[in-house]
N, C-alpha and C positions, 0 to 999 in steps of 0.2 A: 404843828396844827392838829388839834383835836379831829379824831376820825369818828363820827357815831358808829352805832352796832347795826342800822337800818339804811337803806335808801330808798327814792321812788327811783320804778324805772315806768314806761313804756310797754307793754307786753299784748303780742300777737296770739290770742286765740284760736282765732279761724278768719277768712278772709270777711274786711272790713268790720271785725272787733276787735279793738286797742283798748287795751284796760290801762290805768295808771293803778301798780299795785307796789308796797313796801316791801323789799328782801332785803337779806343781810345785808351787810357790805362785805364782799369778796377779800379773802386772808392772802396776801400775797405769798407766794412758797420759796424755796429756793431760786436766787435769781430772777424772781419776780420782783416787780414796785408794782405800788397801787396807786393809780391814777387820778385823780376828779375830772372827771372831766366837765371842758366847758363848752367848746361849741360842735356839732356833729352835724357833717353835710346830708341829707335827705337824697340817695341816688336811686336811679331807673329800678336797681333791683329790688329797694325797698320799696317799693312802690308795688313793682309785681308783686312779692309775696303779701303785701296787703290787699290786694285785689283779687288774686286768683291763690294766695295761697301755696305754691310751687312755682319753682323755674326748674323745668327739666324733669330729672331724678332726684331732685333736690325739694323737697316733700315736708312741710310745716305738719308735723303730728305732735307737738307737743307744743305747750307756751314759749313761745322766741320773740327774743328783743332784738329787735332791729338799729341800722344803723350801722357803717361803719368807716365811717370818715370823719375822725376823730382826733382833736388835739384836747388837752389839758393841764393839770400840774402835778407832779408826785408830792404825795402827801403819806406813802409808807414804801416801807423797802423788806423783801424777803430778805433770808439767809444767804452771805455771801455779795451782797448789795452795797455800795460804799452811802456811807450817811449823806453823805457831800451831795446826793442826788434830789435828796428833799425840798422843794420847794422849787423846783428845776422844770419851766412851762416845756412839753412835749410834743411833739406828734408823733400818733403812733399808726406804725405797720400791721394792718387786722390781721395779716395770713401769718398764722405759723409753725414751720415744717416741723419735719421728722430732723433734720437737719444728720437724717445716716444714712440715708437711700442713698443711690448711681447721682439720681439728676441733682440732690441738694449736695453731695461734693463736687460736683464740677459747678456749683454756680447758681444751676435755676432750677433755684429752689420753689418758685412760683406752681414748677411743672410734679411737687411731691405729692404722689397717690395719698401722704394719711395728713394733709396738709389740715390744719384746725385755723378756718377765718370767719371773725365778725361775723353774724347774722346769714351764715349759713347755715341751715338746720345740720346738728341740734346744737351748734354753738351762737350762744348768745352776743348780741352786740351792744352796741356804745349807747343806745336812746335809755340813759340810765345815770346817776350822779357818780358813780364808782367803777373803773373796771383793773382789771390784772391783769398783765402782758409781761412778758419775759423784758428784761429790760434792755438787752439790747436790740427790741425792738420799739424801744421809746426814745427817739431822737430829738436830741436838744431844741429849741428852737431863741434865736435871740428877742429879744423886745419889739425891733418893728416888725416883724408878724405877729400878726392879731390873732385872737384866740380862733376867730373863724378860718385865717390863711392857713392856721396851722391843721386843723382839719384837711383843709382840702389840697392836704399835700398828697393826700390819697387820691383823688383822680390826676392829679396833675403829674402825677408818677404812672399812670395809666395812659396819659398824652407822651411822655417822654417816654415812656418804653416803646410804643408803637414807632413813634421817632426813631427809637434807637433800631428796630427792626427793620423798618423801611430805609436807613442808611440814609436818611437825612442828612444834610450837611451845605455845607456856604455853595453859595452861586448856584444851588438848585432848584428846580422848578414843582414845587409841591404845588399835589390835588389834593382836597379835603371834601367829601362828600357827608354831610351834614350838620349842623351849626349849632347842635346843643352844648351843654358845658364839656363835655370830649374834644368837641370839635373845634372848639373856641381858643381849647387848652393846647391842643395838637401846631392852631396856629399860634397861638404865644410861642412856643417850643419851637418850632420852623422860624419863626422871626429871629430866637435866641440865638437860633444856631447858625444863623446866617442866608436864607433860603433868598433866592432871587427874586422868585416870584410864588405868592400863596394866594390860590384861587378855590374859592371855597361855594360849591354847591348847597342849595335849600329850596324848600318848596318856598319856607314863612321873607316876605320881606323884610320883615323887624330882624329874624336871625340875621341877612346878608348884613342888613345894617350895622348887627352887633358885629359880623366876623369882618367890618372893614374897621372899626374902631378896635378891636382888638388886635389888627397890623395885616389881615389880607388884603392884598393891593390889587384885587378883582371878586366879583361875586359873580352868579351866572344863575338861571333857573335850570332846575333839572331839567332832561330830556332834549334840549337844545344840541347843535350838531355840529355848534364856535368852541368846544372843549380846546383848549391848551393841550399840548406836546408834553406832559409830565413826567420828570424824573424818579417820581416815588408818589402814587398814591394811595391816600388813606380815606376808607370808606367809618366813616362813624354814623352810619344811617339806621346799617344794617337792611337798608332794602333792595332785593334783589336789581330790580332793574338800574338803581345807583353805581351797584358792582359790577356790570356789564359794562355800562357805559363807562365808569371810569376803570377798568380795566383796560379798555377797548381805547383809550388817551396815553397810556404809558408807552414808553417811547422804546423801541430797541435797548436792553439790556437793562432797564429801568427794574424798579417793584411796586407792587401791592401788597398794601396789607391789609388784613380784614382785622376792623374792632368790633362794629356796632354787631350787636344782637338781634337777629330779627329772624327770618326763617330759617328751619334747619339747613335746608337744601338748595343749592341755586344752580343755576347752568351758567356755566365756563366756557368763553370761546378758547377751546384748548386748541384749535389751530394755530391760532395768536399766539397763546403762548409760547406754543412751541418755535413758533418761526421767530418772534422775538425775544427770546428766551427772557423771559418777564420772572421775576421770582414773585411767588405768591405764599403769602405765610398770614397765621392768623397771629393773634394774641391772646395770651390770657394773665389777665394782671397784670404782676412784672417782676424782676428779682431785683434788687443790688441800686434803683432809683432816688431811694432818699436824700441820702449825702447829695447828690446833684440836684435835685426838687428843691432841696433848703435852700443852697445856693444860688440857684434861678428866683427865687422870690425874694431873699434877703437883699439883693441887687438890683431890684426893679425891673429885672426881665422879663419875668410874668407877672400881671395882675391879679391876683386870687381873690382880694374885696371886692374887682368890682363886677367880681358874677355872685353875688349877692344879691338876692333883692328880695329876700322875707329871712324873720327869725321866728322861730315858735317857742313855747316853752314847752315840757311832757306834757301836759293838759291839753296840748294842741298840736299832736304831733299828725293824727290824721289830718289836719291844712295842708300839712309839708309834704303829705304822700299821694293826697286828691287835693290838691291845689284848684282854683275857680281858673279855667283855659281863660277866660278874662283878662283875668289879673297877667298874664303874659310871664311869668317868674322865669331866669333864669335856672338859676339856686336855692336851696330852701334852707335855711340852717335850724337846727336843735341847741335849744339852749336850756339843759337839764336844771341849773340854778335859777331860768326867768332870762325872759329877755330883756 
């Protein structure tokens, strides 16, 4: 496949100016491929930096391309790269380590201080026709995932990790406190793995709605005081009074885990904990997920198309990041070649 010398991408200025501008296309190096990509999920965090510009200490000073939930096809291979890989539909892993610190030998490499991911400043992401990633961070994908499942192997590796942390597992009782695409994935994941009961918290009634077709077998409104007896819950709200309350459900020797992003700070009934010794753990991102994500969607255990419900092309990628609250979208997808 012919590769040109240019692409368009997407490119963040300053909050809410997205330019569509031409650059190179990216030279893969040793152990790189170069990707096309084709469909790329629109998540919460691209969104903040088009709004506000920063999350955190994580500070847009210079032009960044956003976007990192990302599948497409290898269309070049660095040095060291077997040819065979060409023309090979992928999803790819945005974070990547040092892979020689403490925490990326033992595993979680998620937790590496000089970690380089997608569309955190200053490294650029996927709302772009071409990117580069080390190629063992480009994982196969077979044909019945679509170009957009294989993108959104990146949150759903985000739902399965949290999964993995809270010690999910058959015949137990998960809590889900919020019903975005996190929380939607978190109950796929709980379903897959066996959970007896997935009772899933929201303010919006269209989300409960969404989280009983997607296999919770209860919804409830926040603040209510009928909560479930939980084996493991998962807050994907990120809003304080969500973490209380479902902390405040978990059962004797049970966990929480915290995902969702929202204030820095919250109050802990650390009595509770302590008397129930509750494990409490956050997350961030996740390491070693893929291989199991593929498997989970190749299989039908999760649905990943049908939290779909918009595509843009670059010309349109501010829709996918200030979307019309109307329109109700779960998902936004990026589709660099046109939708």
């Amino acid at each position: 496949m012919a590769v040109p010398d240019t692409m368009r991408a997407s490119v963040l200025h300053a909050p809410g100016d997205l330019r569509v501008e031409e650059r190179p296309v990216p030279a893969p190096g040793p152990g790189d491929v170069l990707v096309q990509v084709g469909s790329v999920g629109s998540c919460g965090s691209d969104t903040h930096y088009y709004r506000h510009g920063r999350i955190g200490d994580h500070i847009v000073r210079e032009p960044l391309v956003l976007g990192h939930e990302a599948g497409g096809v290898v269309v070049g291979v660095g040095a060291g790269v077997a040819e065979e890989l060409l023309g090979v539909r992928v999803s790819v892993e945005p974070g990547i380590p040092c892979g020689r610190c403490a925490v990326c030998r033992r595993g979680t490499y998620n937790l590496c201080p000089d970690v380089r991911f997608f569309a955190t400043p200053p490294v650029d992401g996927a709302f772009c026709e071409y990117v580069v990633v080390p190629s063992d961070f480009a994982y196969a994908v077979p044909d019945v995932i679509s170009d957009d499942a294989a993108g959104l192997i990146e949150p759903l590796s985000v739902a399965l990790w949290a999964c993995r942390k809270g010690g999910v597992r058959a015949g137990c009782t998960v809590l889900v406190a919020g019903a975005g695409p996190i929380g939607l994935l978190v109950v796929q994941v709980a379903r897959a793995l066996g959970s007896a009961e997935i009772v899933v918290t929201d303010v919006d009634a269209r989300h409960r709605e969404l989280a009983v077709a997607f296999g919770a077998t209860a919804t409830l409104e926040p603040g209510g005081s009928d909560l479930v007896s939980a084996d493991v819950f998962v807050d994907c709200s990120g809003v304080p009074a969500a973490v209380m309350s479902g902390v405040g459900a978990v059962r004797a020797g049970g966990s929480a885990v915290l995902v969702g992003m929202g204030a820095d700070e919250v109050t802990l009934p650390v009595t509770l904990l302590q008397n129930r010794e509750i494990s409490l753990t956050g997350t961030f991102r996740y390491s070693n997920t893929w291989p199991t994500a593929i498997w989970l969607a190749v299989r039908g255990q999760v649905d990943l198309d049908g939290l779909v419900t918009g595509r843009v092309d670059l010309d349109h990628v501010a829709d996918a990041l200030a979307p019309d609250p109307a329109d109700q979208h779960v998902k936004i997808m990026v589709r660099p070649a046109g939708v």
